[in-house]
Structures are given as C-alpha cells and as structure tokens.
N, C-alpha and C positions, 0 to 999 in steps of 0.2 A: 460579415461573418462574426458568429459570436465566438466568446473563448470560453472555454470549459468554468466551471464553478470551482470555486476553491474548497477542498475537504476540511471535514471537520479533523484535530489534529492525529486521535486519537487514530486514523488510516494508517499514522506513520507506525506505529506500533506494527498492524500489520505488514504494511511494507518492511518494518527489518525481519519480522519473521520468515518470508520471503525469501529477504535476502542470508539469513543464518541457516533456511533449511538447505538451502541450494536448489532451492524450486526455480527458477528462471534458466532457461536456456536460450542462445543467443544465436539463430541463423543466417541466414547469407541475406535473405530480403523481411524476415520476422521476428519479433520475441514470441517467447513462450511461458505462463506464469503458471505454475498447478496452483491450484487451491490448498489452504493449509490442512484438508482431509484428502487429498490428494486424489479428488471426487474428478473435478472440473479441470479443466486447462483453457485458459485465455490467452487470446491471439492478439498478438499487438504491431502496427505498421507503424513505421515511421514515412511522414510525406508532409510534406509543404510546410517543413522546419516546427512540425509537430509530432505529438502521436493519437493513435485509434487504437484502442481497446475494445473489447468485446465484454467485458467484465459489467457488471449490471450498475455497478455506481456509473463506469464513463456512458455507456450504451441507452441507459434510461433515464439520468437524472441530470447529464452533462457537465458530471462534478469527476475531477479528477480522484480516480479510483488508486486503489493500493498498488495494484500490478505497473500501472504507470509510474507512481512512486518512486516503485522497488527501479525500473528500470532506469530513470534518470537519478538517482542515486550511484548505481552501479557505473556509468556511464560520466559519471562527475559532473552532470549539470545540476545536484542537489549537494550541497556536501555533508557529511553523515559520519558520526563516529563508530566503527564497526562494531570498537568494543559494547558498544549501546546495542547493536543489532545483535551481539550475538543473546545477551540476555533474552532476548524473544525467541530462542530455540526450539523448536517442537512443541510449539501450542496451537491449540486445534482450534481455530477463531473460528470455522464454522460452527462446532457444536454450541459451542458458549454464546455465539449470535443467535444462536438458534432459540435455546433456553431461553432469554431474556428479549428474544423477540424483536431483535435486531437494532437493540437498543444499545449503541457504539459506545455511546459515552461510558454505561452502565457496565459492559463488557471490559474497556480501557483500566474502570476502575477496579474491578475483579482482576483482570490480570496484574495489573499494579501493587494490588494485595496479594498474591499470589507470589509475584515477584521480593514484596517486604520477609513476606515470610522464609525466604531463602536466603535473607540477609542482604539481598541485595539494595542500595541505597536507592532508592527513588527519588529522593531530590537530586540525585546528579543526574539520573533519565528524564525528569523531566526537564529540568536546564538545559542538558543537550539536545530534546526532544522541541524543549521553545526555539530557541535559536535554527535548528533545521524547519520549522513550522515559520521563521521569519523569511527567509528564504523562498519555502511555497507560496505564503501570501503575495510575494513580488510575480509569483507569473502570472504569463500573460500568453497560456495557451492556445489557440485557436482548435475551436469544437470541431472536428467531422464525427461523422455518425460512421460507427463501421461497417462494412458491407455483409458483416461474419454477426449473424445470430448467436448473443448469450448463447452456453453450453447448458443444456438442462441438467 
C-alpha cells in the first residue's frame, strides 16, 4: 500500500484558514471541510489509522491535501499554533489559486504579502509554519482513494 505524498508547505497556510474560518465540522462517522469560497464541501473518512478525502490534492495526486491537514491538526496529531491559524482568517484561496493558475507557491507568497502589509510578522509564520511543516514530512500516511467523487 502506498502512503500519501507529502504537500508542498505552503497547504498549511490553507489548512489554518480552515481552521480560523470554522469551515470543518466533526460527525459521528465523517469530517466535513468547505472550501474557503464556501463553493465546495469535502468529505473525509477516517479507517485503517488513516484518512480519505475527496478534495482533489488527496483524490488525484495522492498528496495529502489541506482539509486533511486542517483535520489532524484540530485533532492534535499535527501540532500548530492557533495564534498562526488565525492570521489566515477569511481568505479566499480559491479565487487567488484561481488568478495565478493554481500556482501555490506564487499564491502563499501573495498572501504572505498581504499578510506583511497588515503588519503582521512573517518571519514568526513562517518559523512556526517550518517547524509544523517538520512534523508533516515525518508522516507516514497510508493512501486510500476515496469512494466519494471530488465536489464539482
């Protein structure tokens, strides 16, 4: 069985947004992730001391996506400083994926600037964004494909 791909770091950005919008909701046998246009909703199982997303990083590319992220974070198998998560408040990662053509890194660094210009320090988010990003490189996910088709 293979394990999921490791994201590039800049996911995690998304994932605190996620986590700052209160887009996740937690049910009896599911998560639930919206999208930060609150277009989409992805479906996430947990089984065989893994998880399955539907979101199109885990679903198509076998790289652990944001919504996965955001939930092992929430759940303390990531550990993550909130105060870092809330600075990603109410930003629309899809439009800005969109414009620059889904180029993450390029997006990370727009919102980073974005971020500067609110006075907010980016060198403490990225410090605390490496050190959570040393954490992801150690897993050791195991891949399922989910049975739930990406949300169009």
């Amino acid at each position: 069985m293979a394990n999921y791909k490791i994201p590039i770091i800049e996911k995690l950005y998304e994932a605190y947004s996620a986590i700052a919008d209160g887009r996740i909701t937690f049910e009896a046998d599911r998560i639930f992730v919206e999208s930060s246009d609150y277009s989409k909703k992805y479906t996430i199982t947990k089984t065989n001391n893994t998880y399955i997303s539907n979101d199109n990083m885990s679903y198509w590319k076998q790289t652990i996506g944001y919504p996965i992220l955001a939930v092992m974070m929430l759940e303390g198998n990531i550990k993550f400083n909130n105060e870092v998560a809330k600075c990603f408040a109410g930003i629309n990662w899809k439009n800005i994926n969109t414009k620059y053509k889904n180029d993450y890194v390029k997006t990370g660094e727009i919102i980073l600037s974005q971020l500067a210009e609110k006075r907010i320090d980016i060198s403490w988010i990225k410090t605390e964004t490496e050190s959570v990003y040393a954490e992801v490189k150690n897993l050791n996910l195991p891949y399922y494909k989910s049975k739930i088709f990406p949300p169009k």
